[in-house]
Structure formats: C-alpha cells, structure tokens
C-alpha positions as CSV (number, residue, x, y, z in Angstrom):
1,X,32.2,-28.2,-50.0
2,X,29.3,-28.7,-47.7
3,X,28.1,-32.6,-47.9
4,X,25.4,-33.0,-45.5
5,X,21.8,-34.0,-47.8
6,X,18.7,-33.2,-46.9
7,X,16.8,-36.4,-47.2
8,X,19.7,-38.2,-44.5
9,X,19.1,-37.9,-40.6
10,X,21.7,-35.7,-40.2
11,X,19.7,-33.1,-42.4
12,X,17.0,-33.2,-40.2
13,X,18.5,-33.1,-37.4
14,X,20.3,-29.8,-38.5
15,X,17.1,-28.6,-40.1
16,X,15.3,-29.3,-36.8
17,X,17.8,-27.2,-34.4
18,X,17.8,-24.3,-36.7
19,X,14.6,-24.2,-36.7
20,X,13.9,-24.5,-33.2
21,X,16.7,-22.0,-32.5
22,X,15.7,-19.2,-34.8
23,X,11.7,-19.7,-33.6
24,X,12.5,-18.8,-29.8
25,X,14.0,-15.7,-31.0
26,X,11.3,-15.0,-33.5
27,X,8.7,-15.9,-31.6
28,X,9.8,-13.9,-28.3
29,X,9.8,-10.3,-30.2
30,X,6.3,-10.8,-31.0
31,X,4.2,-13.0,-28.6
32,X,5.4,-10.5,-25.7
33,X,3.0,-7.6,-26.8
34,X,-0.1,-9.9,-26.5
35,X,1.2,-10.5,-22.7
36,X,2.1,-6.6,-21.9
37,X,-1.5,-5.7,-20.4
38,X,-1.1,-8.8,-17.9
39,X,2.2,-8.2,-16.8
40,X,1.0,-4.5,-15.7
41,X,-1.2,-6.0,-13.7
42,X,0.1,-8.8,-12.5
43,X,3.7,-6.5,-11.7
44,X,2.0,-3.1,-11.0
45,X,4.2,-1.3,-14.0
46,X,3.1,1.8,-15.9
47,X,3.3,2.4,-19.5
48,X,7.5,3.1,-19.3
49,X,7.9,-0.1,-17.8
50,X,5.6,-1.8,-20.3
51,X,7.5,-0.2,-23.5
52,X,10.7,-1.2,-21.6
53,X,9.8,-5.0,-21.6
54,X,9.9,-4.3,-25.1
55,X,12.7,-2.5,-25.6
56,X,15.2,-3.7,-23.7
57,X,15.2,-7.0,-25.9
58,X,15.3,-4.4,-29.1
59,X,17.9,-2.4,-27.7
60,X,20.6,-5.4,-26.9
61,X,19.6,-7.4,-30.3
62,X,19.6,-4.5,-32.7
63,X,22.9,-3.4,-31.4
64,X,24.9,-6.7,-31.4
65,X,23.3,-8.6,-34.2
66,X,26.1,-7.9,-36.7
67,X,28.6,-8.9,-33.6
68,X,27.2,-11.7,-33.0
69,X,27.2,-12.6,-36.9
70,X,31.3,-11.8,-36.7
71,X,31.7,-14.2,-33.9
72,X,30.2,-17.0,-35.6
73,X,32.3,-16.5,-38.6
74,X,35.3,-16.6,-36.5
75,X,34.9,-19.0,-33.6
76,X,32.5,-21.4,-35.0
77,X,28.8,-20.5,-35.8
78,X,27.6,-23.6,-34.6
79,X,29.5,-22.9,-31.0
80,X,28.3,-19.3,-31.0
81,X,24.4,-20.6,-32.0
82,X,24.7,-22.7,-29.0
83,X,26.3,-20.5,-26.6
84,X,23.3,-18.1,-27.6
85,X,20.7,-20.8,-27.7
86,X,21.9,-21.6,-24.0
87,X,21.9,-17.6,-23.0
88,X,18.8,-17.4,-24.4
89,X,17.1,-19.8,-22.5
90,X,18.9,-19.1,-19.3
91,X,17.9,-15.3,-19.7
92,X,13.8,-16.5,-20.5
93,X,14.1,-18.0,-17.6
94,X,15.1,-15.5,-15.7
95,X,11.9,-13.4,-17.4
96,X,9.6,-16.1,-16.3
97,X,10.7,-16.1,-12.4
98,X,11.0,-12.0,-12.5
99,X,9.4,-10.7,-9.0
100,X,9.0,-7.2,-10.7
101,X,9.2,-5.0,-13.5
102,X,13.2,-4.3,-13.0
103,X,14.2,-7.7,-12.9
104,X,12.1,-8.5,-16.0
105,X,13.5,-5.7,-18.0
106,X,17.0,-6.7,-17.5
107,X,16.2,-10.1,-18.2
108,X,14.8,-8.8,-21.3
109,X,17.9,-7.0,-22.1
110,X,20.1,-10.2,-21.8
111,X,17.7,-12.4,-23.9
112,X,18.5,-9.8,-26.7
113,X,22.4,-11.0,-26.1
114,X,21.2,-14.5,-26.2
115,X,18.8,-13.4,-29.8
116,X,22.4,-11.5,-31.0
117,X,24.3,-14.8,-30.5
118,X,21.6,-17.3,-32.2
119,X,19.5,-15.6,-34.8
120,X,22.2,-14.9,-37.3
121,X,23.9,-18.7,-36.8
122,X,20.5,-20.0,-37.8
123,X,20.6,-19.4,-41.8
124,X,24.5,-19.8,-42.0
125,X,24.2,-23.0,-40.4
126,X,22.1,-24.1,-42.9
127,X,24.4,-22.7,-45.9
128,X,27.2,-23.8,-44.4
129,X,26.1,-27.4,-43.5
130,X,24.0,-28.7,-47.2
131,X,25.1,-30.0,-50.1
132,X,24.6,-27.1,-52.9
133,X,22.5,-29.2,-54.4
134,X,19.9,-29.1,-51.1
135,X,20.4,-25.9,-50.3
136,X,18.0,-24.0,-51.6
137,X,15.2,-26.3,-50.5
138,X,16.9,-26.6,-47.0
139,X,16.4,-22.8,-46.7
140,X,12.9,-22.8,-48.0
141,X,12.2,-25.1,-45.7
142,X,13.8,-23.5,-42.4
143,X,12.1,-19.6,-43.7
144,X,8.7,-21.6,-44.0
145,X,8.7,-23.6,-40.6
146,X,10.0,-20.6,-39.1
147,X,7.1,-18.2,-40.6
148,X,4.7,-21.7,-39.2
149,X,6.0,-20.4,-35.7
150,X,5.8,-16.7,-36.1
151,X,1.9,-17.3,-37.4
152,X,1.0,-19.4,-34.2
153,X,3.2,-17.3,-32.1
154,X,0.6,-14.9,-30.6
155,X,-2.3,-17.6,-30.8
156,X,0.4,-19.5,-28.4
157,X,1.4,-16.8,-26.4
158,X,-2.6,-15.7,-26.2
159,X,-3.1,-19.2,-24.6
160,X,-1.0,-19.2,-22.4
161,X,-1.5,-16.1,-20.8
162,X,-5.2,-16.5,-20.6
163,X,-4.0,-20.2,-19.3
164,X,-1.4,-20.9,-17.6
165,X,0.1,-17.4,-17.4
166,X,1.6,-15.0,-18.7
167,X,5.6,-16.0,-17.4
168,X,5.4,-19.3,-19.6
169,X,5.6,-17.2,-22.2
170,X,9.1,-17.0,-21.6
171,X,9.7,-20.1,-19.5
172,X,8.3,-22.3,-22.6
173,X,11.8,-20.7,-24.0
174,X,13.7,-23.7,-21.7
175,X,12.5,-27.1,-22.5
176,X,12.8,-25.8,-26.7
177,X,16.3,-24.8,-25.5
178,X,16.9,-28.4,-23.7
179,X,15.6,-29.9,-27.0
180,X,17.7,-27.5,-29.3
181,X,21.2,-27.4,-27.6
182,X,22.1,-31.6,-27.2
183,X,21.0,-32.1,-31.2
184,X,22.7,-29.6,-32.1
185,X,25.8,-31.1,-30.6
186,X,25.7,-34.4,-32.0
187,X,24.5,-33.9,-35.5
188,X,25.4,-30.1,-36.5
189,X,28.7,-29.9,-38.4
190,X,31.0,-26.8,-37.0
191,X,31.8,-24.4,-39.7
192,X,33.3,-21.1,-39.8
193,X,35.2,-18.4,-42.0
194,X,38.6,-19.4,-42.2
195,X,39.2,-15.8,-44.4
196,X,38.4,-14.0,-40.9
197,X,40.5,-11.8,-39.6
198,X,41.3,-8.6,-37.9
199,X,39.8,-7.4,-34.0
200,X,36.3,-7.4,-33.5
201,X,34.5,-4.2,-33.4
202,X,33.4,-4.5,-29.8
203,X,33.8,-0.6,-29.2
204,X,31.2,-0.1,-32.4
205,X,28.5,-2.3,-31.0
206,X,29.0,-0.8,-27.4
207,X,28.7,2.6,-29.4
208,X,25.7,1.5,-31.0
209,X,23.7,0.2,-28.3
210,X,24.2,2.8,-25.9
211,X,23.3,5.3,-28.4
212,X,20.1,3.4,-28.8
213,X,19.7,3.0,-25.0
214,X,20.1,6.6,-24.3
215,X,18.1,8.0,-26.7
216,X,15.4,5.6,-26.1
217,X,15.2,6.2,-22.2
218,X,15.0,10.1,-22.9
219,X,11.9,9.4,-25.3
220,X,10.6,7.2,-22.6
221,X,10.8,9.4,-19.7
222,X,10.4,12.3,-21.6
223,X,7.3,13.2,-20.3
224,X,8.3,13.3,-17.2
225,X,11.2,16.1,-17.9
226,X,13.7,16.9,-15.9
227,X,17.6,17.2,-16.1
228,X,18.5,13.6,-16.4
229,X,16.4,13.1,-19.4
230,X,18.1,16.0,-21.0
231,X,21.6,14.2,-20.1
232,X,20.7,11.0,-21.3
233,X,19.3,12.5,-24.7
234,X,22.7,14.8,-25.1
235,X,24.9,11.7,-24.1
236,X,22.6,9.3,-26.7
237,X,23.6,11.9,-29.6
238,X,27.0,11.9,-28.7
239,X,27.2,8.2,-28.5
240,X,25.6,7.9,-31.8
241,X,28.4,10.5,-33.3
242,X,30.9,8.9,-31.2
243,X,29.7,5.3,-33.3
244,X,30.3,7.2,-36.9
245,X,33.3,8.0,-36.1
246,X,35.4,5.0,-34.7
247,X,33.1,3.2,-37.9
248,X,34.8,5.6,-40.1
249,X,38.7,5.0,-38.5
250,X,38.3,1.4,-37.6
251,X,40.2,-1.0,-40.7
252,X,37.7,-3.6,-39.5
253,X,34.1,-1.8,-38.9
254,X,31.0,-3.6,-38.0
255,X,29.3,-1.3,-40.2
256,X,31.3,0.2,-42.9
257,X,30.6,3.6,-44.2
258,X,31.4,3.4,-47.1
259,X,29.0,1.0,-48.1
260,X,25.9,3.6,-48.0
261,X,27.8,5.0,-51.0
262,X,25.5,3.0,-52.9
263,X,22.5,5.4,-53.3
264,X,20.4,2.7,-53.7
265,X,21.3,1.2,-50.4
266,X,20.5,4.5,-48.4
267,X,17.2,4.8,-50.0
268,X,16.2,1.1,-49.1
269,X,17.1,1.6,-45.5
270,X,15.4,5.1,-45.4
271,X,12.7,3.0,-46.4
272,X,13.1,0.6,-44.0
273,X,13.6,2.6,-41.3
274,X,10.4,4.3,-42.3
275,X,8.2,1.4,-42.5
276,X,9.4,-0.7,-39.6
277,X,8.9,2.1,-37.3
278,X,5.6,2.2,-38.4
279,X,5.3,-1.8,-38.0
280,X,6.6,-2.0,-34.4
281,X,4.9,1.1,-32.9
282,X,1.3,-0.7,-34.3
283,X,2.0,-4.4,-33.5
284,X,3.4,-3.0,-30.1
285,X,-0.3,-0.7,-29.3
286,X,-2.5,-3.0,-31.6
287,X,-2.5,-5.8,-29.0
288,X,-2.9,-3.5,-26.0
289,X,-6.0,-1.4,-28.0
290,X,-7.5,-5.3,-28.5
291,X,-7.0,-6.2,-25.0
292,X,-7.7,-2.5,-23.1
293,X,-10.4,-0.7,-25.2
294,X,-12.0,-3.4,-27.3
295,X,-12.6,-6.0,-24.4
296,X,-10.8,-8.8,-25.6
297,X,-8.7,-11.5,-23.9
298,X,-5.4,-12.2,-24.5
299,X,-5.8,-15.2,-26.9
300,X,-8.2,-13.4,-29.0
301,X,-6.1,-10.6,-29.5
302,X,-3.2,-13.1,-30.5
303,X,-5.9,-14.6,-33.0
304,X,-7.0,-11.7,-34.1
305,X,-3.5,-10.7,-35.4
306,X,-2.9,-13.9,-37.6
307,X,-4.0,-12.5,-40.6
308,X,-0.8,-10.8,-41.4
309,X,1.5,-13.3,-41.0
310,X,-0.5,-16.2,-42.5
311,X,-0.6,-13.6,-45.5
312,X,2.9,-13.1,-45.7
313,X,3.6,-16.7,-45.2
314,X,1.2,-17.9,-48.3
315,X,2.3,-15.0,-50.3
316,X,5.5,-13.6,-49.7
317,X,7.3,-15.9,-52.3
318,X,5.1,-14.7,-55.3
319,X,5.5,-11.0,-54.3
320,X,9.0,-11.5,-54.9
321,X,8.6,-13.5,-57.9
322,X,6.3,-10.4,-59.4
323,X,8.9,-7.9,-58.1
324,X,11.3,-9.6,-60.2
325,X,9.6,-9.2,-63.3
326,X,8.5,-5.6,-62.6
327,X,11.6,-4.5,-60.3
328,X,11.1,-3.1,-56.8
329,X,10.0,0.5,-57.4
330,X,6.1,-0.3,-57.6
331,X,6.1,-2.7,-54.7
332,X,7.8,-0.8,-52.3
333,X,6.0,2.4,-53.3
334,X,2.4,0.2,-53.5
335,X,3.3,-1.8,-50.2
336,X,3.7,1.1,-47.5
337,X,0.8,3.1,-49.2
338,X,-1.3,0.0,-48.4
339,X,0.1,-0.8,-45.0
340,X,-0.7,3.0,-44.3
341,X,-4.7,2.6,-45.6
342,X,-4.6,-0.9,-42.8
343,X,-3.8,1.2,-40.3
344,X,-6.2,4.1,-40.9
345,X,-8.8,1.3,-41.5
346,X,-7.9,1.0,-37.6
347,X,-9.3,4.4,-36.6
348,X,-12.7,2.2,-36.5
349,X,-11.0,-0.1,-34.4
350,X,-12.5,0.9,-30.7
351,X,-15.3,0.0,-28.3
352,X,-17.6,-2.6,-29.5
353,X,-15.7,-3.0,-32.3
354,X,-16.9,-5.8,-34.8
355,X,-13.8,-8.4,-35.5
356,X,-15.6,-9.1,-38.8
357,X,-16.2,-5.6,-39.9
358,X,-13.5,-3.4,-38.5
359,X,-10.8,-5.5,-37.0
360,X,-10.5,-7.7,-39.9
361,X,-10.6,-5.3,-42.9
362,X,-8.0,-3.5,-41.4
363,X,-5.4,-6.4,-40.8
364,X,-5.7,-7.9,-44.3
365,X,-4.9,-4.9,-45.9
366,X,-2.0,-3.9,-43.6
367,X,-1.1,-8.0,-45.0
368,X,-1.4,-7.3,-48.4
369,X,1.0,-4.0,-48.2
370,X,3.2,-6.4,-45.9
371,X,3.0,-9.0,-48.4
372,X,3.9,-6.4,-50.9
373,X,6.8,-5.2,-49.9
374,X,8.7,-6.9,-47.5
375,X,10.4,-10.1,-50.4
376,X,11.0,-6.5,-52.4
377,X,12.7,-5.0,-49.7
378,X,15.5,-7.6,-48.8
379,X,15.8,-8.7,-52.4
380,X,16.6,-4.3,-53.4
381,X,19.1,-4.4,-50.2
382,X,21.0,-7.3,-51.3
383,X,21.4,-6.3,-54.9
384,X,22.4,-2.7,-54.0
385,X,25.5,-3.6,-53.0
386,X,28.4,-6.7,-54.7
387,X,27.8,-9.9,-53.8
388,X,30.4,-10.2,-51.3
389,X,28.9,-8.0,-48.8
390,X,25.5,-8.9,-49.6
391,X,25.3,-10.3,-46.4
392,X,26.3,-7.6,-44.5
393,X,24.0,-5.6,-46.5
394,X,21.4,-7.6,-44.9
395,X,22.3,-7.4,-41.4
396,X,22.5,-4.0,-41.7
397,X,19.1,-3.6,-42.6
398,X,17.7,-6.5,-39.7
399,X,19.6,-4.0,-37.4
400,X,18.0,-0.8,-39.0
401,X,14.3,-2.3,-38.6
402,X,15.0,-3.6,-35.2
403,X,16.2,-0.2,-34.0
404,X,13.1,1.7,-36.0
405,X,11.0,-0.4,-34.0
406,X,12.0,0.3,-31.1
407,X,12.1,3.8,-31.6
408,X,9.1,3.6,-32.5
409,X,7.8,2.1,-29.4
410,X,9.5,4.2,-27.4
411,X,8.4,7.6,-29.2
412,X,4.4,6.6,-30.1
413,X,3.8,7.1,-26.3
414,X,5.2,10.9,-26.1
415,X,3.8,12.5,-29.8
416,X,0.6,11.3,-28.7
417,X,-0.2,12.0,-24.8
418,X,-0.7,8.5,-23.1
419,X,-0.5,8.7,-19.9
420,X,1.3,6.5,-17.2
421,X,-1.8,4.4,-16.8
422,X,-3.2,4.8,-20.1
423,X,-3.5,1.4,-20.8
424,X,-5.5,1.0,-17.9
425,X,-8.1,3.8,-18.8
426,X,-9.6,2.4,-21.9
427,X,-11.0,6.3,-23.3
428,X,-7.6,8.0,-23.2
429,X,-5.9,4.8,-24.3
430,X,-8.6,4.7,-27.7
431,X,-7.4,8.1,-28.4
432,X,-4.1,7.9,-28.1
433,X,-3.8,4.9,-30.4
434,X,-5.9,6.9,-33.0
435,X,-3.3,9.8,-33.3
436,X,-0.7,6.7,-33.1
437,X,-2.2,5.4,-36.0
438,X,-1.7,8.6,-38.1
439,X,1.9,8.7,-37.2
440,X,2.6,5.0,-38.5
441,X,0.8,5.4,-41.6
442,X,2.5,9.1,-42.1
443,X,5.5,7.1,-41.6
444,X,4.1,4.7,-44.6
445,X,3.9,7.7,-46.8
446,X,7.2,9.1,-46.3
447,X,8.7,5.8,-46.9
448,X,6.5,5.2,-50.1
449,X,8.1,8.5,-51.4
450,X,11.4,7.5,-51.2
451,X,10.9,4.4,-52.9
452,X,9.6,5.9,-55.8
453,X,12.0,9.1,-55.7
454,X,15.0,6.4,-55.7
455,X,14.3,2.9,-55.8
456,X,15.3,1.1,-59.2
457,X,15.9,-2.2,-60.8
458,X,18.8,-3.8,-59.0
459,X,21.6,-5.5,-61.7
460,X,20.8,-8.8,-63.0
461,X,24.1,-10.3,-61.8
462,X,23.4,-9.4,-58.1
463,X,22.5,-11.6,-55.0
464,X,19.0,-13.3,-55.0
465,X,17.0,-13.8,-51.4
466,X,17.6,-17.4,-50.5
467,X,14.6,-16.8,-47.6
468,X,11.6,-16.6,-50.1
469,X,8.9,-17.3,-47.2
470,X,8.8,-15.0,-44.1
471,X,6.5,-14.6,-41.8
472,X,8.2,-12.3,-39.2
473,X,6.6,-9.0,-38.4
474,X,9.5,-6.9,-36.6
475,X,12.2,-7.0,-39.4
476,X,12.9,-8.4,-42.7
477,X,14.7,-11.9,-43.2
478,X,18.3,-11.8,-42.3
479,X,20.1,-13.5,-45.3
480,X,23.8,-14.6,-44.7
481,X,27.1,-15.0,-46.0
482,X,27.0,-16.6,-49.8
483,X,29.0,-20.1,-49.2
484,X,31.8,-20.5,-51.8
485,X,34.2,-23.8,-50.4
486,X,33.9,-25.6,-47.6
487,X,34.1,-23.7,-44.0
488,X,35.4,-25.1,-41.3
C-alpha cells in the first residue's frame, strides 16, 4: 500500500513535481494561441503555418497519450514522467531558438511526445505514491494548483509576449523542467503495474497519429487543391481504417473495441467529440479575433480569456456535486446549449468592441456552459464502463477531445474562407470568425442532442472523478488507473 502522507516533506515534494510537470503541458496547449499573431510576424508564416504551430503539438499528444500511459505502467511512471518532463523541455527549447516556421512546427510536434510521456504520469504518480487516507486531498490539491496555472496561463504568456517575447513562452518550459526533474529524483517513489503484460501497441499509436496527421494536412492545405492533398486525405482514411483494424486483431489494443459496446460510452464521446471541437476551434481564433480585429495586445487578450477558467476552477466541483444528484442528462444537454449562446454572444465581438459589454458577456456564459458540463462529462465516461477500465475510459476520451480540437483548428479555416493572410487583414478575418462561430456553437447543438437522446444515470457502484477541480480548456481531466495494493 502506498505510505507516503501528505503533511511530511516527501508529500510535498511529490505534490510539488506533479504539479509543476503537469502545468508545462497544460499551460503550453493554451498560452500558444495568445502568441500565434506574433510569431506570424516575427517568422513571416501564413495562416497554415499558424494552425500548424498548433497542431503539431495536438497531433503527437492526442495520438500517444494512451502509449505513453502503458509505458508508465510498465517501466516505471515516475521514469517515463521524467524522461517526458526532460523531452519536454529539451523540445520547448528547441521552440524558443526556432529560426522559422518549419523548425518551430517540428519542435512542436516533439513537445507533444514529451506532453505524451508526462501528462498521464502526473495523476498516477500521485495515486500511486499517498497513503489512501491522503489521497483524495492530495488529488484535490494537484487538479486545483494545476487549474491555478491553466487560469494565469494566458495572462503569463500575454506578458511575456508583449515583454520579453514571444519565444519565452516556450523557453520558460526549461528552468520549470530543471526545477521539476532533480526533485523528482530524490523524493518521488517509483511505482508501476506489476500485472502488466503483453507487447505495446506501438503499430496502433503510429496508426493513430498518422491518420490524424494526414487528414489534418489535407484540411489545411485544402484550399490550395491539388493532387497531393487528395493523396494525403485518401492515405489519412486509410490509416484511420488501417488503425480499426489491427485494434480489432491485436490481444493487447491501445484502444479496445469492444469497449464502445457500452452505448453509454459512445454517446459521451460523440459528445465529446462534438463539444471539444467546438472549444478548440474558438479558443484557437478567439485570441487572434482579440489581437487582429479588436486591437488588443497580447496580454489583454490573455486577460480577457480568464473568465472561463477562473469559472471552471471556482465551480467545477459543485457542477459535479449537482450532477450527482440530478444525473448527467441535464447538464450535458444544458452545458453545450449554453457554450453555444457564449459563442453567438461573440458575433458582437468586432471592431471597437467594448470588453465590458460584448467581450465579457460572451465569455461568462461560454464559463457557465463549461462549468456545466465538463465534471459531468468525465464523471458519465468513467461510469459507463467497469471500474477496471475506468481509466482507460478516460484516456480515451483526453485523446478524443485532443484530436476534436485539432480537427477543429484545422477545418474552421477552410468551411469559412480565411485566407492565407487573413489574420493580417482585420475585415476578412472579422468575418470569417463570425461564420466560425456558427459552426462551433452548431457543433454545441448537435452535441446537446445526443446527450439528451442517450445520456442516463450512470450505476451507483461505478467509478467517481477523483479530479473535482479543472481548469483546462482543451480536454477534460484525465483520471488514472484506480490503485488497489502497492505498485512497484
């Protein structure tokens, strides 16, 4: 059984390095759109390579997250958090000294390895490590320090952009890292899954992020036509069907099919996929229609966007307390249809705009649906399925949001005509983000329908969230493994 209490050092020194760890990779996926105007400058890049600096991290994280979950379990999740940690950091830096947009993308691409390797060692760490006893406030803890970061994320980023510049965004990455990596060392207990067993599904996650690659390029570069996109869309397809099927023979699949047997677990991740699409295609344009049509710099636009995540981090906990008394049906049903009305509240958001008026009103209701839904959400997923594979369950469905968003980023650009330089033509980028804006909340919609067409109560014997504080914006809380003896 785990021993370590959280009122000795050692606690806080593993409460610390979690922490610390899991913020760089929160912080990254969401302080990098308040930087995206500046880096066009600064690197002469076009809208592609702008929704590339993006993606690439998406692609790489979404795709090995559930890999790099497996390779904690079996070689040691304090080794793989570390190993991770020290990618991480070594690919940030590698973003901060970036002569041009290539070099940055790729960069990007291997600090989603890095985010792969560390984000799901963060939580199990802390399972794995506390007495049962501590646990519970142990995670509390970590979820709300960790939603402290996400909230002063962009007001960080912001800062430094307007300050410094826009490459310490990543390069702050590397003293956290140099911080992060020696505690963890010296006061983090290894642990692991000695019940592990079998080959990794390496071919499955190389499946599964070249599908996503693929069909994400020929979204990007579709407006540009041509043969190659057509290749790369036929080849993404094929990829994806290519991933069903070696999911379906494999004895030891990442991602097993038969768990979306559950009917219940389907819907949730339709609605999922539905509403963090909608999430990552506004959060990705929102900063750019602040910074591009509205006039403001980068550490107003970060400001500006606080509102949603200090609402999910002061509120998040009761949502899930009320959608435990009333099930999950009405707030995943109420939750998307608010989001949706936040982001047509954003139609008013263009030149001149009043932060009090129109900005505002906007982001605390697209809070309030966030609020809503998201402790729903995670707590529907983990109950839909037995206890056992709860935690899969949920790293399926941090991979499904992560991919949506992406998606999302990716496809925004072509359904609604921007332009190449769009973000540098404040008229044509206003409009575009309008008709953006009825896609996401049509998205909201769609997803609201589902959860009342198919949503219901989960049992009362099943898994409950241990995360009941989040304040991340591109995916719901990834809950681990439920610790039954001691690991390692």
């Amino acid at each position: 059984m785990p021993d370590v209490r959280l009122a000795s050092p050692q606690g806080n020194w593993v409460l610390l390095t979690t922490v610390l760890g899991s913020s760089m990779a929160m912080l990254d996926s969401t302080v990098v759109n308040v930087a995206l105007p500046r880096i066009g400058r600064d690197l002469d890049a076009n809208l592609s390579a702008l929704q590339w600096t993006v993606n690439a991290y998406m692609v790489t994280l979404a795709g090995l997250i559930l890999l790099g979950g497996a390779l904690g379990d079996r070689f040691g999740r304090r080794k793989v958090f570390v190993v991770g940690v020290v990618w991480f950091a070594v690919a940030s830096l590698l973003c901060g000294i970036a002569p041009n947009a290539g070099v940055l993308i790729a960069a990007r691409a291997l600090q989603g390895v890095g985010g792969a390797l560390l984000t799901p060692g963060s939580l199990a760490l802390i399972q794995a490590s506390f007495h049962p006893d501590d646990r519970g406030r142990a995670v509390g803890l970590w979820s709300g320090f960790g939603g402290i970061g996400a909230a002063v994320g962009p007001f960080v980023g912001g800062w430094l952009v307007d300050g410094p510049g826009w490459r310490w965004v990543f390069l702050l990455n590397v003293p956290v890292a140099l911080v992060c990596v020696p505690v963890a060392l010296r006061h983090v207990p290894e642990s692991g899954d000695q019940g592990a067993h079998g080959r990794f599904d390496v071919l499955g996650a190389v499946l599964g992020a070249l599908a996503l690659a693929l069909v994400t390029y020929a979204l990007i570069e579709a407006g540009g036509g041509g043969a190659v996109v057509a290749v790369s869309a036929v080849a993404g397809l094929a990829a994806a069907v290519a991933f069903v099927v070696v999911e379906r023979r494999r004895p030891d699949p990442m991602m097993p099919p038969d768990i979306f047997a559950s009917r219940q677990f389907t819907a949730v991740n339709l609605v999922t996929l539905c509403v963090y699409a909608a999430l990552g295609g506004f959060f990705f344009l929102a900063a750019l229609q602040l910074q591009v049509v509205v006039g403001y710099s980068a550490l107003a636009a970060g400001t500006a966007l606080l509102p949603t995540t200090v609402l999910m981090l002061l509120l998040s906990a009761r949502s899930g307390e009320l959608a435990d008394r009333i099930g999950p049906r009405i707030p995943l049903t109420v939750g998307p249809l608010l989001c949706a009305a936040g982001m047509l509240l954003m139609l008013r958001v263009g030149p001149g705009a009043s932060y009090a008026a129109d900005v505002l009103p906007a982001l605390l209701v697209l809070g309030l649906g966030m609020v809503t839904l998201v402790a729903p959400l995670t707590a529907t997923v983990l109950g839909s399925v037995s206890v056992v594979r709860a935690g899969l369950a949920s790293g399926i469905n941090n991979a499904a949001a992560r991919a949506a968003g992406l998606m999302a980023v990716a496809a925004l650009p072509l359904l609604t005509g921007m332009g190449e330089e769009a973000y540098q033509e404040p008229a044509a980028f206003d409009t575009a983000f309008d008709k953006a804006m009825g896609w996401c909340a049509g998205a909201l919609v769609v997803g609201a329908l589902i959860a009342a067409a198919v949503v219901r109560r989960p049992p009362p014997d099943c898994k409950r969230p241990e995360c009941l504080r989040h304040g991340g914006v591109t995916a719901p809380p990834l809950e681990g493994e439920p610790v039954r003896k001691r690991l390692g």
